[in-house]
C-alpha positions as CSV (number, residue, x, y, z in Angstrom):
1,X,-174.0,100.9,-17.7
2,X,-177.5,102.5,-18.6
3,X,-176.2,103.1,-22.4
4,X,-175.3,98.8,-22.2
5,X,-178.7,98.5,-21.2
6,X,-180.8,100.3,-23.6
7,X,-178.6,99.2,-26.4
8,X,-179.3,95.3,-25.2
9,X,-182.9,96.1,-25.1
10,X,-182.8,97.4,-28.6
11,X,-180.7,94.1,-29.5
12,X,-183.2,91.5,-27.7
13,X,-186.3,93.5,-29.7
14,X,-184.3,93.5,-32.9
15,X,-183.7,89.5,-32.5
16,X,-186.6,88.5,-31.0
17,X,-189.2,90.4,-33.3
18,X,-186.9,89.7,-36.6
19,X,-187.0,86.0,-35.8
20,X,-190.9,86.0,-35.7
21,X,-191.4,87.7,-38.5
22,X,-188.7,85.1,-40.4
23,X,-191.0,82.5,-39.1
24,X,-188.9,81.3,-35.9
25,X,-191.5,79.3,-32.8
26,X,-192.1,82.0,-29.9
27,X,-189.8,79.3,-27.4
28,X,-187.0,79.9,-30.2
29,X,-187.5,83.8,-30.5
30,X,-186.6,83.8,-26.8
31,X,-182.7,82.7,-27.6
32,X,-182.6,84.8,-30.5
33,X,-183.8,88.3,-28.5
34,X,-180.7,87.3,-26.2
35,X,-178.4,86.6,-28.8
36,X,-179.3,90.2,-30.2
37,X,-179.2,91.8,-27.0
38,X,-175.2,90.5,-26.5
39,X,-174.4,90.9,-30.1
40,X,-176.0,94.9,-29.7
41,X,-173.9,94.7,-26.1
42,X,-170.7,93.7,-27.5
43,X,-170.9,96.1,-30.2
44,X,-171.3,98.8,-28.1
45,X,-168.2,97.9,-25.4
46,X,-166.2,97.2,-28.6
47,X,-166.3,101.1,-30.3
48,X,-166.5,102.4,-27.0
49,X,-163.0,100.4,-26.6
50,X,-161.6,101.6,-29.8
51,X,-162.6,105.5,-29.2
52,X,-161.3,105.1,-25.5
53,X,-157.7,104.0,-26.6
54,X,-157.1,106.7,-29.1
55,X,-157.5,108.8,-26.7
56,X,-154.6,108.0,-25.1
């Protein structure tokens, strides 16, 4: 759960900072740091997924 959150913070700073610096409004840089942090989450779960069922 810890690694989840960390990795979603990284996302939501990757988002939300890369959008301002593309030129996105501060109200819009708000959907794009979550967008970032659930893409960064989803990543994570999905090769933690894959490396979980070859263990088997």
């Amino acid at each position: 759960m810890m690694r989840g959150l960390a990795f979603g913070g990284i996302g939501a700073a990757i988002g939300g900072y890369g959008s301002l610096l593309l030129g996105a409004e501060r109200s819009e840089a708000v959907y794009y740091a979550l967008f970032g942090a659930l893409a960064m989450t989803v990543i994570l779960q999905r090769k933690r997924g894959n490396r979980d069922s070859g263990d088997e």
